[in-house]
C-alpha positions as CSV (number, residue, x, y, z in Angstrom):
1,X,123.2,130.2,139.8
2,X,123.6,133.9,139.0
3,X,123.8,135.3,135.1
4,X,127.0,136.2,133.5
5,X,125.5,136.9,130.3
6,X,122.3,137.3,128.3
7,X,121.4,136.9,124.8
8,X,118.7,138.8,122.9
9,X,118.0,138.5,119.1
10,X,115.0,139.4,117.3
11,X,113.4,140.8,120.4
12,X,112.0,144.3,119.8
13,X,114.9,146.9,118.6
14,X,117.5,143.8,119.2
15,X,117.5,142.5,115.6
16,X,120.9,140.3,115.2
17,X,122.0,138.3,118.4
18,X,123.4,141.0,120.9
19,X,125.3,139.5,124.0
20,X,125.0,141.6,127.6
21,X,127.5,141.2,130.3
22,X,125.9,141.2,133.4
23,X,127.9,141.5,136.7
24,X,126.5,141.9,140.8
25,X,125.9,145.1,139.7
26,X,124.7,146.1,136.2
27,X,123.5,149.9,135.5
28,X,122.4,150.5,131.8
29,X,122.7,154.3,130.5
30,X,121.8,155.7,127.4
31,X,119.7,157.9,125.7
32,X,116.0,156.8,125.2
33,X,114.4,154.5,123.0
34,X,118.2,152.8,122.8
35,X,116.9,149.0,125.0
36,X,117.7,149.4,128.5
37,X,114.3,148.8,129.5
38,X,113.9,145.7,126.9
39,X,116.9,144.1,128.2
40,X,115.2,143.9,131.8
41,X,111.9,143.0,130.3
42,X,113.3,140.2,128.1
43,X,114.6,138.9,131.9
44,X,111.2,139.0,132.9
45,X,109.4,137.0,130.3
46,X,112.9,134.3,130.1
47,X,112.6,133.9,134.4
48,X,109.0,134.1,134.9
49,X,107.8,132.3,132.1
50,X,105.6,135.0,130.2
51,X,103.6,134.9,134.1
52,X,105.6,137.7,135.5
53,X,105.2,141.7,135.2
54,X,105.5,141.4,130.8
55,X,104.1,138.6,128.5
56,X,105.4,138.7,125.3
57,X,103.6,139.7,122.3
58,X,103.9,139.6,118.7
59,X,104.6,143.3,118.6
60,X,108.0,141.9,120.1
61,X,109.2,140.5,117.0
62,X,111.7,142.8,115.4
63,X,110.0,145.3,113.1
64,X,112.8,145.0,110.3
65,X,112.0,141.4,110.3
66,X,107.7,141.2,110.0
67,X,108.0,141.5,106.5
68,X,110.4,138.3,106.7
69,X,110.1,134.7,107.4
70,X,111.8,135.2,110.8
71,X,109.0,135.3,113.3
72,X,110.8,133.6,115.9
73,X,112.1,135.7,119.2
74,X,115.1,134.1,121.2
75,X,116.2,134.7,124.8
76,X,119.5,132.9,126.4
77,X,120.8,133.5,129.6
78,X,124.3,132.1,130.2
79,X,125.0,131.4,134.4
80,X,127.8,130.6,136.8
81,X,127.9,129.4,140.4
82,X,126.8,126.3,138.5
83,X,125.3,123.5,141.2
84,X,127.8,120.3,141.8
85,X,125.4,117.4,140.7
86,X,121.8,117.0,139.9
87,X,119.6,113.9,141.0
88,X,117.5,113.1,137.7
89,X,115.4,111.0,140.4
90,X,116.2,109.5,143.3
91,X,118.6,106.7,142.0
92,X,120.2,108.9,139.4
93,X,122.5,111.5,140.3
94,X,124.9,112.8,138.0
95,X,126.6,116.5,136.9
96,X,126.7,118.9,134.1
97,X,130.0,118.5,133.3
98,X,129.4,114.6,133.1
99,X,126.7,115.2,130.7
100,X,128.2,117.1,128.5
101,X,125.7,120.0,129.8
102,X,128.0,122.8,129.3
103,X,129.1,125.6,126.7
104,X,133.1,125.8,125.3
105,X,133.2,128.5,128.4
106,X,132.2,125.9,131.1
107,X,129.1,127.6,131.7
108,X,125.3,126.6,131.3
109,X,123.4,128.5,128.6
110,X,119.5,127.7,128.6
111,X,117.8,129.6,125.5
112,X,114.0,130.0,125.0
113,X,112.7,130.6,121.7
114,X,109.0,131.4,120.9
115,X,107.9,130.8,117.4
116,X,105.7,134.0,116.2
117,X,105.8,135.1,120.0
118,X,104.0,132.1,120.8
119,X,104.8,129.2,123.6
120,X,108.7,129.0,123.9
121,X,110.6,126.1,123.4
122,X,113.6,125.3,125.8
123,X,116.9,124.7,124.9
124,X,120.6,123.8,126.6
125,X,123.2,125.2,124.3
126,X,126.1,122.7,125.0
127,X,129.7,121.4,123.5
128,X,128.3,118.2,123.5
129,X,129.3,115.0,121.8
130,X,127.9,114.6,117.7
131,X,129.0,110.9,116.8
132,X,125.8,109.0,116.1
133,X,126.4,106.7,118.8
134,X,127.6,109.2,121.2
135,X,125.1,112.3,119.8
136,X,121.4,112.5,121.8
137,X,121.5,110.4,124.0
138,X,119.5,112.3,126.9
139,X,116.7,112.2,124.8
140,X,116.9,108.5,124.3
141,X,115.1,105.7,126.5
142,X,116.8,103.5,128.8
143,X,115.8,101.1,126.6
144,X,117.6,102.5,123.7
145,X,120.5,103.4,125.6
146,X,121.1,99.3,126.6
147,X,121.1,98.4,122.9
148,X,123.8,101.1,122.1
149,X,125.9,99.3,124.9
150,X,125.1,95.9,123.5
151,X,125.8,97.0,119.7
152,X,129.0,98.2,120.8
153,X,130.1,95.3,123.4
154,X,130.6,98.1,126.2
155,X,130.9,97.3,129.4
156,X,128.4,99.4,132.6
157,X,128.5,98.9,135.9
158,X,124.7,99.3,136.6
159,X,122.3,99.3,133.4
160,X,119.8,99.9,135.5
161,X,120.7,103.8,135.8
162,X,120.5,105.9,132.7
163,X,123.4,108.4,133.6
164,X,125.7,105.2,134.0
165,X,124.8,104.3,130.5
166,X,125.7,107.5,129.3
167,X,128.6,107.7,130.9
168,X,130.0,104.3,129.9
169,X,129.0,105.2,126.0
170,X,130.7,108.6,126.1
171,X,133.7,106.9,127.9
172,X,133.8,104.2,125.2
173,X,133.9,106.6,122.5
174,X,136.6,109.5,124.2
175,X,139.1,109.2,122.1
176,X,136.7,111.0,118.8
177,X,133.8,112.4,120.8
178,X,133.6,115.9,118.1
179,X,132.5,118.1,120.6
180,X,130.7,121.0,119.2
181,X,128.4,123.5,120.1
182,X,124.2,121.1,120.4
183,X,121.5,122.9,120.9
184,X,119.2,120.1,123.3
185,X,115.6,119.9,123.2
186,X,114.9,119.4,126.9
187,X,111.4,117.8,126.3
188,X,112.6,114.8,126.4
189,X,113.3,111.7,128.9
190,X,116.2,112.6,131.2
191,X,116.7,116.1,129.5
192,X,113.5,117.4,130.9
193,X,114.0,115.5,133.8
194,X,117.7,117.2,133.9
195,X,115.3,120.8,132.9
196,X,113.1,120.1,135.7
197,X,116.0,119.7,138.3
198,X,117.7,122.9,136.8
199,X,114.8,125.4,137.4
200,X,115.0,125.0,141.3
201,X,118.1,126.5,140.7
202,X,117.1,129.2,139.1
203,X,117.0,132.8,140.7
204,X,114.2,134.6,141.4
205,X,113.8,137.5,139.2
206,X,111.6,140.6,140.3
207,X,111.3,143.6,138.1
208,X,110.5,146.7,139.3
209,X,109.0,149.6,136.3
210,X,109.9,152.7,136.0
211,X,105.7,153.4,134.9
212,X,104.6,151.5,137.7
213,X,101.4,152.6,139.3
214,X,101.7,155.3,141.7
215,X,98.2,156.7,141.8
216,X,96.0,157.0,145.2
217,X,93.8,153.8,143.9
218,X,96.7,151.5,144.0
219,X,96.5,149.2,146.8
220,X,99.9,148.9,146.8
221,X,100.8,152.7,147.0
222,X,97.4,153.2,150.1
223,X,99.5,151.5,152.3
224,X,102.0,148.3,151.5
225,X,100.4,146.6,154.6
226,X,96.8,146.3,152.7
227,X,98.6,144.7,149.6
228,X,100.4,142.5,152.3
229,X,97.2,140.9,153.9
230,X,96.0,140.7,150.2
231,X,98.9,138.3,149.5
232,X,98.9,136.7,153.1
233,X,95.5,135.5,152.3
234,X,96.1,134.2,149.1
235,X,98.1,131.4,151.3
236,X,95.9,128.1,150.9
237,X,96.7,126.9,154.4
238,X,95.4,130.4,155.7
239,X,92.3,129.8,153.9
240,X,91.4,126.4,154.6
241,X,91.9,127.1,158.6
242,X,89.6,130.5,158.2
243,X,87.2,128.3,156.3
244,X,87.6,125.9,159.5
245,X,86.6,128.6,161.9
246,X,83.7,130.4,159.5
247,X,81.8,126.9,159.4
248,X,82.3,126.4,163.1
249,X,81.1,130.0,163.5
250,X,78.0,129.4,161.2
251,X,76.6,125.9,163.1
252,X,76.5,128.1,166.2
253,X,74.8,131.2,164.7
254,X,72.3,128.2,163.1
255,X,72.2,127.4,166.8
256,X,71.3,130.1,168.0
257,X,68.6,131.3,165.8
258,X,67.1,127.9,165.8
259,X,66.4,128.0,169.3
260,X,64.9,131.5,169.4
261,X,62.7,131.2,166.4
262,X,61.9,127.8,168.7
263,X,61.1,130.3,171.4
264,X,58.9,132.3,169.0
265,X,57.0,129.8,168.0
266,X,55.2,128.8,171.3
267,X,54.6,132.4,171.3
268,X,53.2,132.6,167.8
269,X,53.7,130.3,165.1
270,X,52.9,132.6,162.3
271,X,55.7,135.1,162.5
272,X,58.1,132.1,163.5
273,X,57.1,130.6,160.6
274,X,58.0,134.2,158.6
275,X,61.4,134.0,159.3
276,X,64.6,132.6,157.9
277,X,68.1,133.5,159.7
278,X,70.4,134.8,156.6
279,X,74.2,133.6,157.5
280,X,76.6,133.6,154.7
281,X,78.3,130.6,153.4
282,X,82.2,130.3,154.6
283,X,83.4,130.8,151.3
284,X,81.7,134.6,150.5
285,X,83.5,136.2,153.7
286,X,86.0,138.8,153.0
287,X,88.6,138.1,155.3
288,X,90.4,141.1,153.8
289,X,87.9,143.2,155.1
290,X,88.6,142.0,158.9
291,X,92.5,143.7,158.1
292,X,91.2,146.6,155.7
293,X,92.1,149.4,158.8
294,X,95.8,147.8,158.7
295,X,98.3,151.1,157.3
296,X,102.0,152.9,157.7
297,X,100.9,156.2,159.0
298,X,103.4,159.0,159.2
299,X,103.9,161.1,162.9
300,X,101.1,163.2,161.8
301,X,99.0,160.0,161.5
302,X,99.1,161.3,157.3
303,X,98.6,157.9,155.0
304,X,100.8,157.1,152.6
305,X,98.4,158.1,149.5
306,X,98.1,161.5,150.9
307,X,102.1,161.4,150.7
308,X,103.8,163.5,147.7
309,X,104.5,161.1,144.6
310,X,108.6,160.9,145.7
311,X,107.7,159.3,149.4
312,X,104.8,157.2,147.7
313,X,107.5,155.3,145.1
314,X,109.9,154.5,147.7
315,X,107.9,153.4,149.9
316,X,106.8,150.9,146.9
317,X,110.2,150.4,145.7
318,X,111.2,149.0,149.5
319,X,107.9,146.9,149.2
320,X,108.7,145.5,146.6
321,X,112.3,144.6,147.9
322,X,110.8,143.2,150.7
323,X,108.0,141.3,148.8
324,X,111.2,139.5,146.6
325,X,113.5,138.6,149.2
326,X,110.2,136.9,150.7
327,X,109.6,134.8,147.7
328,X,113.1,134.0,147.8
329,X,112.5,132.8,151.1
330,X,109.7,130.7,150.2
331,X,111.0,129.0,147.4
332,X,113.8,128.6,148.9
333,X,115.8,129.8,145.8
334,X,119.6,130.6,146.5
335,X,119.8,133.6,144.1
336,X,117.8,136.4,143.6
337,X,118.2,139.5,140.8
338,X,116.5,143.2,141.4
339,X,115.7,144.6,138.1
340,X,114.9,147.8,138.6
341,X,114.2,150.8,136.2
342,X,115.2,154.4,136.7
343,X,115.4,154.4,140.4
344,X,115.7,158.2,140.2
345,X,112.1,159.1,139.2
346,X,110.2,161.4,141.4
347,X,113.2,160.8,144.0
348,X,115.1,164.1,146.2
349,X,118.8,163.8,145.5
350,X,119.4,162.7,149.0
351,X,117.1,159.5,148.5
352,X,119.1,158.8,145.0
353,X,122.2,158.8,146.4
354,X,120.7,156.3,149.5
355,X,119.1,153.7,146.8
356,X,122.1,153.8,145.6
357,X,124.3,153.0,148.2
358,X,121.3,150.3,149.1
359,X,122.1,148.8,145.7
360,X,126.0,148.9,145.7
361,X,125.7,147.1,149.2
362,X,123.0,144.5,148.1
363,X,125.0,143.5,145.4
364,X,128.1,142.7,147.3
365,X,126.3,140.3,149.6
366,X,125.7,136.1,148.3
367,X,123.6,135.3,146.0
368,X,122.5,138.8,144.8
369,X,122.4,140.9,141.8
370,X,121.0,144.1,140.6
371,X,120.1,145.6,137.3
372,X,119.4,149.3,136.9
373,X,119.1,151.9,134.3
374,X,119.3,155.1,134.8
375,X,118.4,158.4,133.0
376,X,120.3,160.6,135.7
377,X,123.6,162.2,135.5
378,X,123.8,162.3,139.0
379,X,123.4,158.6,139.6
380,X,126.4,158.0,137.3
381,X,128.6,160.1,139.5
382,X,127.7,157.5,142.6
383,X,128.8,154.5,140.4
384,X,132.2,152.9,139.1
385,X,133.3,152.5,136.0
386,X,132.6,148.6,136.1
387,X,129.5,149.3,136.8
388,X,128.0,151.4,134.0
389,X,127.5,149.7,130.4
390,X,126.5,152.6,127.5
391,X,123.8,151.7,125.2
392,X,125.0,153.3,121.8
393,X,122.7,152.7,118.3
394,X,125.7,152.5,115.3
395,X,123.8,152.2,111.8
396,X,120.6,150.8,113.5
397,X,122.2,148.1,116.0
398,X,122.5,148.3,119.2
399,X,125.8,148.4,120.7
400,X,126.1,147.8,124.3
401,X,129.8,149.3,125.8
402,X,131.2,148.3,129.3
403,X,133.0,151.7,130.1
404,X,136.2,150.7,131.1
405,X,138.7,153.8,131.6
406,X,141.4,153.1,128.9
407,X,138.6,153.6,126.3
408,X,137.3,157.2,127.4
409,X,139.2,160.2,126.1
410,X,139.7,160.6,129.7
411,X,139.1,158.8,132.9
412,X,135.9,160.7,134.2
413,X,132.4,160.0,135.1
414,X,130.9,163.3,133.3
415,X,132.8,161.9,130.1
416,X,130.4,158.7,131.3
417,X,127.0,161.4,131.4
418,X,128.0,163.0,128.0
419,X,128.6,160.2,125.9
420,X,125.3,158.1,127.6
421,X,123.0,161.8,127.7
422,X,125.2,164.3,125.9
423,X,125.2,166.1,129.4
424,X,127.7,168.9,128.9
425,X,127.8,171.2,131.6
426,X,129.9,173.9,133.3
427,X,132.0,171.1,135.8
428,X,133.0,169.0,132.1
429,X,134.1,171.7,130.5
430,X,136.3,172.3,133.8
431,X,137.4,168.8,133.6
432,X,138.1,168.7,129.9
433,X,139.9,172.6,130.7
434,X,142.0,171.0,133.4
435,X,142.8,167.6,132.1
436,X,144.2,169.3,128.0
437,X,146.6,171.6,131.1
438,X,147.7,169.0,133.3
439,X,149.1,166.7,130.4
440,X,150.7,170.0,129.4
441,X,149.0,170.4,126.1
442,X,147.5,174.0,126.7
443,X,149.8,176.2,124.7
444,X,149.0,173.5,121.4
445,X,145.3,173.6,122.4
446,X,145.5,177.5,122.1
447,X,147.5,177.8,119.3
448,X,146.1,178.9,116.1
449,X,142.2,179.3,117.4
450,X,140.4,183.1,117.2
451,X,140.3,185.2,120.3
452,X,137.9,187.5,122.1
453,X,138.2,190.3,124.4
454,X,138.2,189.1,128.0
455,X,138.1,192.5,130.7
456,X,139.8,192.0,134.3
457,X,138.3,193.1,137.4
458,X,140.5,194.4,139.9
459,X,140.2,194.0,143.3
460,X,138.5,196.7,144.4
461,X,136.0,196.2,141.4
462,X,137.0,198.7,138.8
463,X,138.0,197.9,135.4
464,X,141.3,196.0,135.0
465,X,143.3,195.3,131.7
466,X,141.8,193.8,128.8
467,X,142.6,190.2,127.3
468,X,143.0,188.7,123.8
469,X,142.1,184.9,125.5
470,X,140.5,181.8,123.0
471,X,136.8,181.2,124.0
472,X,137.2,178.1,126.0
473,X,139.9,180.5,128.3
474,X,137.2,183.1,128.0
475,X,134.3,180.3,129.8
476,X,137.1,178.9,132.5
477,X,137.5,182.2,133.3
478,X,133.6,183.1,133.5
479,X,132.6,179.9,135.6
480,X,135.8,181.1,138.3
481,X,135.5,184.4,138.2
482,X,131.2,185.0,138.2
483,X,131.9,188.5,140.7
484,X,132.9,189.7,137.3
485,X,129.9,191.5,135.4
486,X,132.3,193.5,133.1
487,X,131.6,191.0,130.1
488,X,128.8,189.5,128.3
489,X,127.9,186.2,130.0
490,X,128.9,183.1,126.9
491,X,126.0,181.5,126.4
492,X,125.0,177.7,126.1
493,X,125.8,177.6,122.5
494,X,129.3,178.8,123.4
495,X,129.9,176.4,126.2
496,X,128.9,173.5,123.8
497,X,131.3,174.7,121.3
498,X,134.3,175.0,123.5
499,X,133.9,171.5,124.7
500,X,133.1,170.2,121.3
501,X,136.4,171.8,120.3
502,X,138.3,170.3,123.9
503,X,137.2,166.6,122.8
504,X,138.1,167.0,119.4
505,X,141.7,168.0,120.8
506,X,142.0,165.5,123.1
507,X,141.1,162.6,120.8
508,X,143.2,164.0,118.0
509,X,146.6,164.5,120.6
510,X,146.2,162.7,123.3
């Protein structure tokens, strides 16, 4: 199953019911403070059960709300790539569809709510069947269901198999089923059953923080290899056979000092009788310690928490890609999702553009997704448009925007960078410069706006003719010419206004 789409209301600065698109690969930008980190973290606590990297808290409830009587937080994920049939046991398979499992879409949406940030409750959302004889029945007993089918003189094949019964009543009733949208308790008889079936389907979520330890005392950042044997260990298999060889290990040494303080004791009795050979009990030993000189050492034999802090992160950010797809492995999920926040931090440009690419090609292969946000202009410019969703606040909700080209003033990633970060730089206001010419709008761009002297170098470096240009001609002219030193350099202010002016043009004509 992989997400198409999440729901958060109520859940920190997500106070109505806000709907996220997800896709294989999902890359939140915005400016801070705006969600993109909460949407990841409400993942967390919906896939790992509040036992994963966030537990959630009453300081999650919406702030607006506190003062209110709605203290309850909700989470939904919507999925696709739904499995074909479900065995409720071993005598009772049926299918989603055949259950009347599924939303108006065709999709399964499970939502978790958690009264005053407390134990969540679990729900399917589903355009099920509300008829009293039709309505609830996965929550109903097998005996119950029989009586329905007798109070109704319908015919089942096997009454010995809930699903069948179900079947049979919803069959009896087709013709006026009204569907509509059920929220189902899945506590219940073959609904939990059905719940219990579902979560081995679910994907295994690992998120990945941008505030993640990276200091020399964290195992994981002395050397991924220590926190390795640390979760090798854990395995109970491992520790029941090292248990097996420590007790065979102790009878020996017992052995051993038995027969020498034997030995002793013809010799003289009184210091035999002194002594007691100290041997640890199987259960104190720190097999850690036997692997504690394990480590990733550079050429230079330099460990990894000697490394500078950009080297130490990615060596912890491909740990922890490794340490995921190795749970996936072991639980033998089919999907897995990286959730991973600003990739960027403490990274060289050259690694950026590499975890990118890593991303972009992890999320084209089965059964994978990846969630990012980013703070970095530069990581935007690696992306596609279908990629990037803008996190905008309008009148104190969120609004979360796929960028799709049609609705930019232009087609352009730095359009992207200064609606997400309000980056405005030099190479926009080239792009806004050469767009506003090449749709042949230059002469009405220029018309009617105050002008400022602009002095020509010639070619051999002396003074050439003098200009009467508008300031955004005056800053094109600037960032291609900078050999000339014959006029006062615009400043920052300047270059914001000229592109603030360029915008305004091009929504207003364009």
């Amino acid at each position: 199953m992989k997400i198409k789409k999440a729901r958060l209301n109520n859940f920190r600065i997500y106070q109505e019911e806000t709907t996220i698109d997800l896709k294989n690969l999902t890359v939140f930008v915005g400016k801070n403070d705006k969600g993109k980190s909460t949407i990841l973290e409400a993942l967390d606590i919906f896939f790992n059960e509040n036992k994963g990297v966030i537990k959630v808290e009453k300081d999650d409830i919406n702030n607006r709300n506190k003062e209110e009587s709605n203290t309850e937080i909700v989470i939904s994920v919507v999925f696709e790539d739904l499995p074909n049939a479900l065995t409720i046991d071993a005598t009772n398979p049926t299918t989603l569809p055949n259950e009347y499992l599924l939303n108006r879409d065709g999709d399964l949406e499970i939502i978790k709510k958690y009264p005053n940030a407390g134990k969540e409750k679990v729900y399917i959302k589903a355009y099920h069947p509300t008829i009293p004889s039709c309505s609830d029945l996965l929550s109903k007993k097998i005996t119950e269901l029989k009586r329905i089918l007798d109070d109704n003189g319908i015919e089942c094949e096997d009454r010995t198999r809930s699903a069948v019964i179900r079947n049979s009543i919803w069959n009896h009733f087709s013709d006026d089923l009204q569907l509509d949208d059920v929220e189902i308790d899945v506590t219940k008889e073959d609904a939990k059953n059905i719940w219990d079936q579902l979560k081995n389907y679910m994907p295994l979520y690992a998120l990945f923080q941008s505030d993640r330890k990276n200091s020399d005392g964290d195992n994981e950042v002395q050397d991924p290899l220590k926190e390795a044997v640390r979760q090798i260990l854990n395995n109970e298999e491992l520790r029941r056979k090292f248990n097996e060889i420590a007790t065979e290990v102790r009878g020996k040494l017992e052995e051993v000092s038995n027969r020498t303080l034997d030995k002793l004791r013809e010799m003289n009795p009184d210091v035999a009788d002194s002594l007691n050979p100290v041997i640890p009990p199987a259960e104190s030993l720190r097999w850690a310690d036997v692997f504690k000189n394990v480590k990733i050492t550079g050429d230079e034999d330099i460990p990894i928490n000697k490394r500078g802090s950009g080297i130490k992160r990615l060596i912890l950010l491909n740990f922890f890609r490794a340490e995921a797809e190795r749970r996936q492995q072991e639980r033998n999920v089919p999907n897995i999702i990286y959730a991973i926040e600003e990739p960027e931090t403490s990274q060289h440009p050259e690694h950026q553009r590499k975890l990118i690419e890593s991303f972009k090609s992890l999320s084209n292969t089965d059964n994978t997704q990846i969630i990012l946000t980013t703070h970095s202009p530069a990581i935007v410019k690696l992306l596609d448009f279908d990629d990037l969703k803008l996190l905008k606040e309008n009148n104190g909700q969120i609004n979360i925007i796929q960028i799709e080209r049609h609705n930019l003033p232009y087609p352009s990633l730095n359009e992207v960078n200064f609606l997400a970060f309000g980056e405005s730089n030099e190479e926009y206001h080239n792009e806004l410069y050469g767009y506003i010419e090449h749709e042949g709008k230059l002469d009405d761009y220029k018309n009617g706006k105050e002008t400022l002297e602009y002095v020509r170098m010639n070619r051999d470096g002396s003074r050439g003719r003098t200009l009467n240009i508008t300031l955004t001609e005056y800053i094109r002219h600037q960032i291609h010419h900078p050999e000339n030193t014959l006029n006062s350099r615009f400043t920052n202010g300047q270059l914001q206004e000229s592109i603030r002016m360029m915008r305004d043009f091009i929504s207003d004509n364009m």
